[in-house]
C-alpha positions as CSV (number, residue, x, y, z in Angstrom):
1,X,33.5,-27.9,-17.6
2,X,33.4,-24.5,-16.1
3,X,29.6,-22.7,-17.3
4,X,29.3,-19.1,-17.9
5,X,27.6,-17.2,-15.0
6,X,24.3,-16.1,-16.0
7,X,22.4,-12.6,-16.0
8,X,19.9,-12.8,-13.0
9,X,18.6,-9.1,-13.4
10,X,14.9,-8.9,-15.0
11,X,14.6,-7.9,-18.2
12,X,13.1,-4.1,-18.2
13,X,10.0,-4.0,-20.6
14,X,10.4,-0.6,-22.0
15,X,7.2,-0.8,-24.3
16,X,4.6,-1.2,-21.4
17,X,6.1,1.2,-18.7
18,X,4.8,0.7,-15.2
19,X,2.3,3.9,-14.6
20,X,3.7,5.8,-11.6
21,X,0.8,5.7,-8.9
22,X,2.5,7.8,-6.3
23,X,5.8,10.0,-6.2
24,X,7.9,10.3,-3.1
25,X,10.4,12.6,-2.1
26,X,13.3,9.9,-1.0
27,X,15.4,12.7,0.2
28,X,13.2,13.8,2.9
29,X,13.5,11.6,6.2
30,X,9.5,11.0,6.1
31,X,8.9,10.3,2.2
32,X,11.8,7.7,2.8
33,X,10.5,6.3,5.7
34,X,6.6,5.9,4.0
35,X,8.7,3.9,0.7
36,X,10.6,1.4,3.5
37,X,7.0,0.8,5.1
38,X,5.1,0.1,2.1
39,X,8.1,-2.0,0.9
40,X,8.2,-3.9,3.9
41,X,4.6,-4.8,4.0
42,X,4.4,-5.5,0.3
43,X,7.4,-7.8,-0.5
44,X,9.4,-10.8,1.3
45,X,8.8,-14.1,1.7
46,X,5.6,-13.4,3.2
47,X,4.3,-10.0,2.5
48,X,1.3,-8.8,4.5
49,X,-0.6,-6.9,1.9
50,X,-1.0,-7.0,-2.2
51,X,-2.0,-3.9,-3.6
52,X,-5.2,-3.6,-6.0
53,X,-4.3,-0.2,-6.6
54,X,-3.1,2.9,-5.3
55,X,-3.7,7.3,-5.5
56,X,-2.2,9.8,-3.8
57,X,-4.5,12.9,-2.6
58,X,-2.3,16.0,-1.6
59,X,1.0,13.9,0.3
60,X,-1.8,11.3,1.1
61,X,-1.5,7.8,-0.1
62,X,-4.5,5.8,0.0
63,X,-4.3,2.1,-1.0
64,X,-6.8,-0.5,-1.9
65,X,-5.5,-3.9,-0.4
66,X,-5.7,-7.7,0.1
67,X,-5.0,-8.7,3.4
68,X,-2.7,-12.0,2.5
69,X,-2.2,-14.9,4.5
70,X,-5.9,-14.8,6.2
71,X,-8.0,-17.8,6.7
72,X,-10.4,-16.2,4.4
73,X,-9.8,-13.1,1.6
74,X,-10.2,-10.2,3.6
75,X,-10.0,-6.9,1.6
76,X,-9.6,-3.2,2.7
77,X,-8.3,0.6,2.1
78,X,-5.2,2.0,3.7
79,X,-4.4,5.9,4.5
80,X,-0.6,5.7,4.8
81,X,0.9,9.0,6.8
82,X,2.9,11.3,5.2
83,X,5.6,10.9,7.7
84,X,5.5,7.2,7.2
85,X,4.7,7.2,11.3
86,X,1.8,5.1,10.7
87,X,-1.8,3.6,8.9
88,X,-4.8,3.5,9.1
89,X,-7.6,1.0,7.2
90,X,-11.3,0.6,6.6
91,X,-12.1,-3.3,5.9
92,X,-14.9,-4.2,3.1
93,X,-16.1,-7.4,2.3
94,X,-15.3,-7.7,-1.5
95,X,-12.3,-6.5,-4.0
96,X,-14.6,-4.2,-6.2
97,X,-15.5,-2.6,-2.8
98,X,-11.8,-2.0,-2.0
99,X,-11.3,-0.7,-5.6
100,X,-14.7,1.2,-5.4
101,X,-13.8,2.6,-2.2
102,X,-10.3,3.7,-3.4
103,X,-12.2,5.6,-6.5
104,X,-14.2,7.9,-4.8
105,X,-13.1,10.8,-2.6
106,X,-15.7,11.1,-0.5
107,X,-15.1,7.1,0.9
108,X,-11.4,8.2,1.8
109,X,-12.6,10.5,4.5
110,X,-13.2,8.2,7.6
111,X,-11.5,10.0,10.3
112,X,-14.7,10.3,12.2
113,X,-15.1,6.4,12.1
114,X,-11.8,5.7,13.7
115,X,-13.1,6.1,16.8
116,X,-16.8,4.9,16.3
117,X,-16.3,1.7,14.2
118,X,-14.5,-1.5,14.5
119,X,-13.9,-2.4,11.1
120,X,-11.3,1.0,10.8
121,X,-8.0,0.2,12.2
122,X,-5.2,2.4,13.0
123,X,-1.7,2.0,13.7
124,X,1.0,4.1,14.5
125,X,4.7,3.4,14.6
126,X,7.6,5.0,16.6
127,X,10.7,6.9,15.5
């Protein structure tokens, strides 16, 4: 006859919390905007990106990524503005180098390359 309607929300596993990677200030305009983008670019029916991990470095989130949907795995490290305005990416052949990459500080300075290298990308978005 008539079945009972059933409980679609996911059952919250309060013995393994998720570990908070970054923390954003949803109140300011900026902060909120950064959360949409990531969102946006990691979920859907056909997200872009799948995280391998994540840090944030003074406001500065840095990202170690597979690039989905690609003929071939492609793997790289995003620098997501603080104003959520825009990205920018190094590519690297493998996943440890992503994760490598992501680990040490001194990798997650290549604003000199942007301009030099081809393998750096950089996007920026409008208002």
């Amino acid at each position: 006859m008539n079945r009972k309607t059933t409980n679609h929300r996911r059952a919250t596993n309060t013995t393994n919390p998720p570990t908070i990677l970054a923390k954003l200030d949803l109140a300011d305009k900026g902060q909120r905007r950064l959360h949409d983008l990531i969102r946006r670019t990691h979920t859907g029916r056909w997200p872009m990106l799948r995280s391998l991990g994540m840090r944030q470095i003074g406001g500065v989130l840095y990202e170690a990524v597979e690039w989905l949907r690609m003929a071939t795995p492609s793997y790289g490290v995003m620098r997501w503005q603080p104003d959520g305005l825009g990205m920018s990416w190094q590519t690297v052949e493998t996943e440890e180098q992503a994760r490598l990459m992501l680990k040490n500080d001194n990798a997650l300075d290549w604003s000199a390359e942007i301009a030099s290298n081809p393998s750096v990308g950089l996007v920026a978005l409008k208002k």
